[in-house]
C-alpha positions in Angstrom: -65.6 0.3 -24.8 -62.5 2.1 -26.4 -64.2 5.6 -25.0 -64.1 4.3 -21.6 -60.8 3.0 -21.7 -59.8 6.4 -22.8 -61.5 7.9 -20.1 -60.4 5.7 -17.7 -56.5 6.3 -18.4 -56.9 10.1 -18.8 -58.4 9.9 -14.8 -55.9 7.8 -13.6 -53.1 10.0 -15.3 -55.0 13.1 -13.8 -55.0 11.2 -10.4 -50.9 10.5 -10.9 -50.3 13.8 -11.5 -51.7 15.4 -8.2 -50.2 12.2 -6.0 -46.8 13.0 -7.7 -47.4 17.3 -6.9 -48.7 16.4 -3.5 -45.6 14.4 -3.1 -43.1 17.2 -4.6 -45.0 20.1 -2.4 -44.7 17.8 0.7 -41.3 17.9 0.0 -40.3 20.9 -0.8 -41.9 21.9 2.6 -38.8 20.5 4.3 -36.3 21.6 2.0 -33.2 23.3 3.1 -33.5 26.6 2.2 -36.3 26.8 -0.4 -38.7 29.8 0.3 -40.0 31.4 2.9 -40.7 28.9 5.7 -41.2 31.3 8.5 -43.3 30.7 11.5 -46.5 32.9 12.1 -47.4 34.1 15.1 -50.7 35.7 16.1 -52.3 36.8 19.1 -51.3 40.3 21.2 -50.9 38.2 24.6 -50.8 34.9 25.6 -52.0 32.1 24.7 -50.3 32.7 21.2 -51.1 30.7 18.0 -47.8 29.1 16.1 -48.4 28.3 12.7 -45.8 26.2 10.1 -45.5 26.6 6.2 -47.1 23.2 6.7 -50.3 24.0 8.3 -49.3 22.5 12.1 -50.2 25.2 14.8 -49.3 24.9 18.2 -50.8 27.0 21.3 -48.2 28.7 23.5 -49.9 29.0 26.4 -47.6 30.8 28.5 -43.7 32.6 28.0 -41.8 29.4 27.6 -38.9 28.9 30.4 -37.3 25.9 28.8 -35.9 27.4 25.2 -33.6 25.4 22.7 -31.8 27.5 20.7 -30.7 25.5 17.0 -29.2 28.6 15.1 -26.6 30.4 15.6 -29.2 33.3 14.8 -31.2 33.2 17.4 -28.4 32.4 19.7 -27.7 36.4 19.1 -30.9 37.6 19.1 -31.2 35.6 22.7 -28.7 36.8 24.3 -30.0 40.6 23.9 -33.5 39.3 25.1 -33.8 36.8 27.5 -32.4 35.8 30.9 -29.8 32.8 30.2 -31.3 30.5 32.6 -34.6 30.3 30.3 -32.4 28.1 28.1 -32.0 24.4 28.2 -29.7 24.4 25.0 -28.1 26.8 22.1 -26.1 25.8 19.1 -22.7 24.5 19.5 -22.0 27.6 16.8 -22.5 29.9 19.5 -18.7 29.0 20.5 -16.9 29.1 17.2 -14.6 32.0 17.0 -14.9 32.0 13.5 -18.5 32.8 13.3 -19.8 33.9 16.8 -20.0 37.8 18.1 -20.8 35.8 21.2 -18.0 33.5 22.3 -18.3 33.2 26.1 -21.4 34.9 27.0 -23.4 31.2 27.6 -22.3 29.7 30.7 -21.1 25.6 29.9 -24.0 24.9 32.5 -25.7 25.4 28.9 -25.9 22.5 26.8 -25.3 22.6 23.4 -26.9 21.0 20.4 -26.1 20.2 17.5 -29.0 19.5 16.1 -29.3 15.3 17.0 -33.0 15.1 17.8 -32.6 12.6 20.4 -30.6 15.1 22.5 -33.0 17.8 21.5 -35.8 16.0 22.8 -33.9 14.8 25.8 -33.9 18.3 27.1 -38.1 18.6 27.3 -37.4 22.2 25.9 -40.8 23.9 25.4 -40.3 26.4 22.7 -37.2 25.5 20.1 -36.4 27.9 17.3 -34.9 26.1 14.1 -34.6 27.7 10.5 -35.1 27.1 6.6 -31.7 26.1 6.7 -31.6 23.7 9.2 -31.7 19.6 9.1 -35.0 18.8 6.8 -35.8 15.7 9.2 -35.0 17.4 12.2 -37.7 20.0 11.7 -40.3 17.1 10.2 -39.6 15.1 13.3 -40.1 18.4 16.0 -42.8 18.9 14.2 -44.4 15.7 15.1 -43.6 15.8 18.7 -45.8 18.3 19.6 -42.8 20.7 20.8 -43.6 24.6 20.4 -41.4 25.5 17.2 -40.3 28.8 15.3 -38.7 28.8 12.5 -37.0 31.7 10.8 -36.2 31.6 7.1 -35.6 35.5 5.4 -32.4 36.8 6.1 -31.7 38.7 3.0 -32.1 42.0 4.3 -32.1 44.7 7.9 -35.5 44.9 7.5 -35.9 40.4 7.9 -33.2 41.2 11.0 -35.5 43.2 12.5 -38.5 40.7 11.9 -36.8 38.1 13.1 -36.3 39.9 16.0 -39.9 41.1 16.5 -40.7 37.2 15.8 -38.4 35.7 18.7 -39.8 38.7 21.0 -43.1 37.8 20.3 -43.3 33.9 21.7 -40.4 34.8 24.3 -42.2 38.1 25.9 -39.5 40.3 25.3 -40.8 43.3 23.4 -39.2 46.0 25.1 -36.0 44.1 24.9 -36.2 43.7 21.2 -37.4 47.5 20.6 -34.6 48.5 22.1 -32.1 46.6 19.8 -33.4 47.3 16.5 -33.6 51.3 17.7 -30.3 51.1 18.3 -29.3 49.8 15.0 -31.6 51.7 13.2 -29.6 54.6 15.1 -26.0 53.2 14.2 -27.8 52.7 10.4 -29.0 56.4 10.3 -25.7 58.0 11.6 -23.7 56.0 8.9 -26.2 56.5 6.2 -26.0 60.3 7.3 -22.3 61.0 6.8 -22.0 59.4 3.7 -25.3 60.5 1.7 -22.8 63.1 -0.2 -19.6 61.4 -0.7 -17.9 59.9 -3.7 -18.9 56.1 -4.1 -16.5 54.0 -4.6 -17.2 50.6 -6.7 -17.1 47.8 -4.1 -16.4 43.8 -4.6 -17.1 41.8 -1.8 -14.7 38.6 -2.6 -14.5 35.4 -0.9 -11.2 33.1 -1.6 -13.6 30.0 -2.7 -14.4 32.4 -5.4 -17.5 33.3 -4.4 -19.5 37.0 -4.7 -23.0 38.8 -3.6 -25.3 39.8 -6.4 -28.5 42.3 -5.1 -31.1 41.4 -2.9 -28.9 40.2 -0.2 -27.2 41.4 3.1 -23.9 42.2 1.7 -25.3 44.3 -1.1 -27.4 46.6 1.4 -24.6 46.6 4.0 -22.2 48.3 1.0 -24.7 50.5 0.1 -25.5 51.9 3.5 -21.9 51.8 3.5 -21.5 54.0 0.6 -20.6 52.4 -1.9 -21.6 50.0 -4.8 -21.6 46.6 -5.4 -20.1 46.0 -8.7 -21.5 42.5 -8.5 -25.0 43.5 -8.7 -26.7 43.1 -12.0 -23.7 40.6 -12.4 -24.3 37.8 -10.7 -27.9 36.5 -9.6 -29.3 37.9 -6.2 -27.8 36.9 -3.4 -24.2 34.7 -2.8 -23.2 33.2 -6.1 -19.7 31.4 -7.3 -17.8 33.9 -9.7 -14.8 33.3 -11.9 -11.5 34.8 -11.1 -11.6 36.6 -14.7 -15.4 38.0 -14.1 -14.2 39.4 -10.5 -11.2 41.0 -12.0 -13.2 42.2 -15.1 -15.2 44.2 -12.7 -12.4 46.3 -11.4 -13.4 47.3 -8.1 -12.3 50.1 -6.3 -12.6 48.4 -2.8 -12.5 44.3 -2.4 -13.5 43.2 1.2 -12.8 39.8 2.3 -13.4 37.9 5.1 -10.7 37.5 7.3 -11.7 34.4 9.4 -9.9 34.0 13.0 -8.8 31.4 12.3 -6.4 32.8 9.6 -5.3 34.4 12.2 -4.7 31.9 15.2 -2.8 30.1 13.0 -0.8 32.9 11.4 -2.2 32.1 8.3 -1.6 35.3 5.9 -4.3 37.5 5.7 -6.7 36.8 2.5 -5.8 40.4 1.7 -2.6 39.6 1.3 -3.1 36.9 -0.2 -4.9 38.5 -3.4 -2.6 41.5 -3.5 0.1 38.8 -4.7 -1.8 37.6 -7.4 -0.3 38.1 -10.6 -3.5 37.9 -12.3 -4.7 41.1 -10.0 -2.1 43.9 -10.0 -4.0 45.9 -12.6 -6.9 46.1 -10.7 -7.8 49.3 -8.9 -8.2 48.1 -5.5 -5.0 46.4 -5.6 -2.8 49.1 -7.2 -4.0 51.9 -4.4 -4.0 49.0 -1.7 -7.9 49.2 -1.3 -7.9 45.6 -0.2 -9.2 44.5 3.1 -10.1 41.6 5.4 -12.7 42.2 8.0 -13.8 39.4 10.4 -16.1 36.9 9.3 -18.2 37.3 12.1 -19.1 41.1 10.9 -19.8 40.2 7.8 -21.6 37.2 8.0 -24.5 37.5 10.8 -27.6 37.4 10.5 -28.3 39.4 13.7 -28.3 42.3 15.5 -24.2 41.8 15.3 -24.6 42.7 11.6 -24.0 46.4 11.8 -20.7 45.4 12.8 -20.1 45.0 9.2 -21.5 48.1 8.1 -19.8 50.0 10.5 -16.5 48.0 9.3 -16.7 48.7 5.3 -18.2 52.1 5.9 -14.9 53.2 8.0 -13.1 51.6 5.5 -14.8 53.2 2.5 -14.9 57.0 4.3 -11.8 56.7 6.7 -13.3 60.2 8.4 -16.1 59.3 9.3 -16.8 59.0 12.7 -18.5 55.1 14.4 -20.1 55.1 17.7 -19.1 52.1 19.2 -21.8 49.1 19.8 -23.6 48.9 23.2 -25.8 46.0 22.4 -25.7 44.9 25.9 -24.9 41.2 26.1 -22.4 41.4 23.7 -19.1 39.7 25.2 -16.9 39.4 22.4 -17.2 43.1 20.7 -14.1 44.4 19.4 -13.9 47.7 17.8 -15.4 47.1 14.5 -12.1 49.0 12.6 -9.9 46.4 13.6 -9.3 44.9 10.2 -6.4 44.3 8.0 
């Protein structure tokens, strides 16, 4: 009788444990930012198979016309690729100064989400694109509804970019679009790369004013190497953006510290976070600061995950090699380009 009991406690314990890492794998399905949640996509025409982390597939049967737009991301990588009138919506990101390369391209006619699913599903879009970092119970919920969805979740690297890219070409029908973007960054890449192969690198700390940094593995590390230069936070801090102490960051004594210089520092005449640090007491002995190798570049260089990200390459590499020479961007739909020296 004992021996059964025994048994029978050690099968219900075994049965708890698999209901309680069902539960915790259902979950982290849907959480913000954990792994890689991207969307597959197979088949060389259409109809074309959508497949989620979580097993749900969907059959595109056709180039959608009615596209909803939920990241900023593929609100870029849009308007390089598609027609605007094939979209019933795009993030209300898409208009922030602070962090669009593409204030004004999308017409108001253009709704804007941002991210309610109610409105979402007002639209009747029939193809939305979402990410691992958006709105857990948005994504469960589009799921459900039996709405076309891609979702996009590596952005650590060119290499995801140009996925991604390849990815929203694929269910949009926009291949030759998107092979001409990424040859042309691979170009801008290449003639960077080129000039600087043979040059002195200087140590490099990208620095944010809420004290945070980039270890490897990220964006901001590659961009600084193709740049020419090293990122003294790597091997430092854990890959990708990580908090870092005031006393680590100055510890490292970096040659180079670029900041972002959001515009909204500068609508509002806010001083430059350049400045900013060079007034530090706590700083003047570090390199950068004594030969004025401190810069602010706009955030919306150095923070895209798009197309618009050799922006910020080009930025830091002028910066690091002042004579080298930058062919302007011709990404085609790009209405808010500046020259991508204008920092301070």
């Amino acid at each position: 009788m004992n021996n059964f009991k025994l048994i029978f406690f050690a099968l219900f314990l075994l049965l708890l444990v698999i209901v309680i890492q069902f539960k915790k794998d259902l979950f982290v399905l849907f959480q913000e930012g954990q792994g890689n949640f991207t969307t597959q996509v197979t088949g060389e025409q259409f109809p074309k198979t959508l497949t989620d982390v979580t097993g749900i597939t969907y059959q595109l049967q056709q180039p959608p016309q009615q596209i909803l737009s939920a990241t900023l991301a593929t609100d870029h990588i849009l308007s390089d690729l598609i027609s605007p009138d094939r979209l019933v919506a795009v993030s209300s990101y898409a208009d922030y100064p602070s962090l669009s390369n593409i204030v004004g391209f999308y017409d108001d006619s253009i709704s804007r989400t941002q991210g309610e699913i109610e409105s979402m599903l007002a639209l009747q879009p029939d193809l939305v694109f979402v990410a691992s970092y958006s709105n857990p119970e948005t994504v469960r919920y589009l799921l459900r509804s039996g709405i076309a969805i891609v979702r996009l979740s590596e952005f650590k690297s060119f290499n995801d970019i140009f996925n991604n890219i390849n990815i929203v070409a694929a269910v949009t029908d926009t291949q030759k679009q998107a092979d001409k973007i990424i040859k042309q960054v691979k170009t801008q890449i290449a003639e960077i790369t080129l000039q600087v192969k043979d040059k002195p690198k200087p140590r490099v700390l990208y620095y944010d004013m809420n004290g945070y940094s980039v270890g490897g593995d990220s964006l901001m590390d590659e961009a600084i190497t193709l740049s020419g230069g090293i990122n003294v936070a790597d091997g430092v801090l854990p890959d990708g953006e990580n908090k870092i102490s005031e006393e680590v960051a100055i510890s490292l004594q970096p040659d180079v510290i670029v900041m972002n210089q959001w515009v909204f520092n500068q609508n509002q005449g806010e001083a430059s976070p350049a400045q900013i640090l060079k007034d530090k007491k706590a700083w003047q002995n570090v390199p950068a600061i004594k030969n004025n190798r401190v810069y602010a570049v706009p955030g919306t260089y150095l923070r895209s995950i798009s197309q618009h990200r050799i922006k910020g390459v080009q930025a830091i590499a002028k910066l690091l090699h002042p004579d080298i020479i930058i062919t302007k961007s011709v990404i085609s739909q790009d209405s808010a380009y500046k020259e991508s020296t204008n920092v301070q």
